[in-house]
C-alpha positions in Angstrom: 1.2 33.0 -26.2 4.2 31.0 -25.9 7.5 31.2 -28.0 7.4 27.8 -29.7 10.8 26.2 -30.6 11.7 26.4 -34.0 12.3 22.7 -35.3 12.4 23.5 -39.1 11.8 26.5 -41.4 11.5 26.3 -45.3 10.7 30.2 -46.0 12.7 33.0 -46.9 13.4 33.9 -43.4 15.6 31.2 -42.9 18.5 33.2 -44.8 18.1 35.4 -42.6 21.4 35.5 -40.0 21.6 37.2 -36.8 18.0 37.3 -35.0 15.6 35.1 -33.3 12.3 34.1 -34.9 8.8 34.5 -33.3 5.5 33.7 -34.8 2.2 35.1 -34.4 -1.0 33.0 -33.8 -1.7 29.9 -36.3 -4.9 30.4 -38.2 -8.4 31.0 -35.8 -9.5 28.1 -37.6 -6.7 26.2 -35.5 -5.7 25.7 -31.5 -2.5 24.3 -30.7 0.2 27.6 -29.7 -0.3 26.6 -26.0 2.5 23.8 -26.3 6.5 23.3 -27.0 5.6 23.3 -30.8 3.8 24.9 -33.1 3.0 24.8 -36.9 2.8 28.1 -38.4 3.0 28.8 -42.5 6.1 30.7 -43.8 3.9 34.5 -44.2 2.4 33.8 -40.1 6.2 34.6 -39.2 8.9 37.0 -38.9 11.9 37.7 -36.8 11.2 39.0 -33.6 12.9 42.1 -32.2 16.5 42.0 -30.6 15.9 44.3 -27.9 13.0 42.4 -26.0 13.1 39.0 -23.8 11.2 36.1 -25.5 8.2 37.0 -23.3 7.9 40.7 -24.5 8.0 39.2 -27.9 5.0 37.1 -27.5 3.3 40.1 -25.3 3.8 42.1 -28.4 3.1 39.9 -32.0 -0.5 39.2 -32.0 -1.7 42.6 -29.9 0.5 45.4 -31.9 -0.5 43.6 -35.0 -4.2 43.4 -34.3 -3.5 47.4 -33.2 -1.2 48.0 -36.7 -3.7 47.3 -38.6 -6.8 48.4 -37.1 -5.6 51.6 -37.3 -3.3 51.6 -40.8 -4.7 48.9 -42.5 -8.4 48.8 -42.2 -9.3 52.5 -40.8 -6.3 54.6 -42.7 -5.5 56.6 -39.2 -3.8 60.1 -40.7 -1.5 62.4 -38.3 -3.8 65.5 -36.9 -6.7 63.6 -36.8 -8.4 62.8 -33.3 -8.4 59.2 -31.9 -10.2 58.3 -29.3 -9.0 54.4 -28.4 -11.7 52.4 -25.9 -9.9 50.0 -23.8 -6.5 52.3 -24.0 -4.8 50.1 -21.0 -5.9 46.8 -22.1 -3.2 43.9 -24.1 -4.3 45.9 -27.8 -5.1 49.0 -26.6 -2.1 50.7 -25.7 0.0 49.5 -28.8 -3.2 51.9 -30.4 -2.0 54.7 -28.1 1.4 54.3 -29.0 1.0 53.9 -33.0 -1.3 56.2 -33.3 0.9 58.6 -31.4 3.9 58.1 -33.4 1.8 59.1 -36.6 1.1 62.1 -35.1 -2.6 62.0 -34.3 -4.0 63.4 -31.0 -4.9 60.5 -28.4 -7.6 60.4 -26.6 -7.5 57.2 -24.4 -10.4 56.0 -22.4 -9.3 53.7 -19.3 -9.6 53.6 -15.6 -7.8 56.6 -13.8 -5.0 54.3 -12.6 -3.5 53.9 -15.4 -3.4 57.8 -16.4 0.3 58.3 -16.2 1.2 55.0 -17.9 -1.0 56.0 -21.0 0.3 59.3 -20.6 3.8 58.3 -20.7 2.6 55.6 -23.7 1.9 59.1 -25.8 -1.9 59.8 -24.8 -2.7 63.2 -25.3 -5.9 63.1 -22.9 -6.8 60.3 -20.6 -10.5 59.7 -19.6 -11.4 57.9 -16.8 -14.7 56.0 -17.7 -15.9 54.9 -14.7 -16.0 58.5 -13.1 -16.6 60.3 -16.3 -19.5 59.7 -19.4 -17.3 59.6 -22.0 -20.1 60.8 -24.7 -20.4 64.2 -22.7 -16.7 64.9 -22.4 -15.6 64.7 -26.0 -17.0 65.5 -29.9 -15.9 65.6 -33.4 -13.6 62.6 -33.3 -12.3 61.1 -36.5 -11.2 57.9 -35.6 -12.7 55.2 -33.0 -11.0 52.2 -32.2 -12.9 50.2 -29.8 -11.8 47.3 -27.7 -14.7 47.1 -25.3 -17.5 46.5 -27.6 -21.1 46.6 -27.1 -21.3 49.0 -23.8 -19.9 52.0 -25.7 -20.6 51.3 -29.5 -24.0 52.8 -30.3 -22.4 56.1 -28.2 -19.1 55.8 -29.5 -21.0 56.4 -33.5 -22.3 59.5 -32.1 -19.3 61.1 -31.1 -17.4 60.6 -34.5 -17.4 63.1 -37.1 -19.5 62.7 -41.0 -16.7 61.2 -42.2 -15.2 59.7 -38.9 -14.7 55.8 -39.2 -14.9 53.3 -36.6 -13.0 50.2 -36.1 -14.0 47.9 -34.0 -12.2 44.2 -32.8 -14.7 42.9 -29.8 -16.9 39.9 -30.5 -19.8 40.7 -28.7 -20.3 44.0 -31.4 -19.7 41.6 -34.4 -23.4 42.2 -34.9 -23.7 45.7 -34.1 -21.3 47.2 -36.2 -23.4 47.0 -39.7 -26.3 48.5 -37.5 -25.0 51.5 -36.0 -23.0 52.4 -39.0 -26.2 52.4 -41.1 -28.3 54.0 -38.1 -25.9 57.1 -37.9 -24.8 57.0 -41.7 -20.9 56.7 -40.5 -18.3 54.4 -41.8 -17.8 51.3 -39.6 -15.9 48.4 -39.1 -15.5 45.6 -37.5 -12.5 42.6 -38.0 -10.3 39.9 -36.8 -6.6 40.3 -37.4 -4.5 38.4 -40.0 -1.0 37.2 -39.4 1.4 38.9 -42.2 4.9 38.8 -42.3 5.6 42.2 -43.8 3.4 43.6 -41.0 5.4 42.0 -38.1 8.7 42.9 -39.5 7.4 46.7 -39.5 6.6 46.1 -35.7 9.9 44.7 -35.0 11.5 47.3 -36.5 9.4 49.9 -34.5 10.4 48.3 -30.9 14.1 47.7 -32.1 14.0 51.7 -32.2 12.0 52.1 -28.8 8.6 53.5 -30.4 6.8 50.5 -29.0 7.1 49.1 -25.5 5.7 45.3 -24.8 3.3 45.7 -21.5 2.6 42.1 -20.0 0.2 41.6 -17.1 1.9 38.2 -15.9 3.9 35.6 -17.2 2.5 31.7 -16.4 4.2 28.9 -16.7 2.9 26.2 -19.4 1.7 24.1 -16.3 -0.5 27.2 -15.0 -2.2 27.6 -18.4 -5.8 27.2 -16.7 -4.8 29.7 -14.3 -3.4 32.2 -16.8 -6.7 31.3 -18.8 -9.0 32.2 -15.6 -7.2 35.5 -15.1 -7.7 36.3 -18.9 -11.8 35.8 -18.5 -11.4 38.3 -15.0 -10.8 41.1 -17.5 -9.2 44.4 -16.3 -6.0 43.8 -17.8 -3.1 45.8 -18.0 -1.0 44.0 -20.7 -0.9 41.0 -22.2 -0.8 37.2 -20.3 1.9 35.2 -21.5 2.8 31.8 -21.4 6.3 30.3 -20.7 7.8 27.2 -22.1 
């Protein structure tokens, strides 16, 4: 996303001296980020960290949020307990490998073997590569699943976890499969879209202003080249987040 100019602010953020603001994404009901301005409400925004470029910012808001609370929020991620994180290298899913590493769980991330040593170096305690390995034969008992991917690995994924193991799950094409699995295999599953919250974002700020969480971005596209960015986004394969410059 973009960093939108900030025209005028009527919130409690705006006594608030000495940092730059940055919003998340308006409501899904709603387009409109991909310009100069933007209308968010006063609890869709926070200020953004000091220690990142405008870019990292934007690389890091909706994606470590979406991340935050998938793990914290909606599956209650606990330190000891194993994680295994599908889509570990993608825009969402290496702010899971490194959340979920500072609360002390043990990280199992499932990506492509070239990005080993950066998910490594992210706070991964294992890295599988999924295209040379079956995933389902090379690890059990796992209480937490946070799945990026989606309907390829879900009904597996339920088999791996634990009785009381949870699953989270943010892709749209298992929207529908979610409910199924979860009552087929008698595990706790869910699936949601992330909700802009101030309180949240502050907490995120926080953690990159001490260096526990490290914006990836893929490319940065000019406004002008928003189709482009937009063509590279449905290639897939990403390794960070696309952002757009205004």
């Amino acid at each position: 996303m973009p960093h939108p100019h900030v025209s005028s602010l009527s919130c409690p953020l705006s006594s608030r001296r000495g940092g730059t603001l940055g919003a998340t994404a308006p409501r899904f009901d709603r387009d409109g980020v991909w310009a100069e301005y933007a209308i968010v409400t006063p609890d869709r925004i926070a200020l953004r960290p000091r220690s990142v470029i405008h870019e990292e910012s934007a690389a890091l808001s909706l994606s470590a949020l979406t991340a935050w609370q998938a793990l914290f929020k909606k599956g209650n991620l606990q330190a000891g307990q194993r994680i295994l994180i599908h889509g570990a290298a993608g825009g969402v899913g290496n702010y899971a490998v490194q959340l979920a590493h500072r609360k002390g769980a043990y990280v199992i991330a499932v990506a492509s073997g070239q990005h080993r040593e950066t998910l490594l170096g992210f706070g991964a305690d294992e890295v599988i590569d999924y295209i040379t390995t079956n995933v389902a034969e090379a690890v059990s008992d796992i209480d937490f699943i946070f799945d990026v991917v989606g309907a390829s690995v879900i009904e597996a994924s339920f088999t791996l976890l634990k009785p009381e193991g949870t699953y989270v799950g943010i892709a749209s094409n298992a929207y529908n499969l979610v409910s199924k699995y979860a009552e087929q295999y008698q595990k706790k599953g869910i699936w949601f879209i992330v909700e802009a919250d101030t309180d949240d974002l502050i907490q995120l700020a926080h953690l990159t202003d001490e260096g526990h969480l490290k914006p990836r971005i893929e490319k940065v596209y000019p406004l002008e080249q928003a189709r482009q960015a937009y063509e590279r986004l449905l290639e897939g394969h990403l390794r960070g987040k696309i952002v757009l410059s205004v």
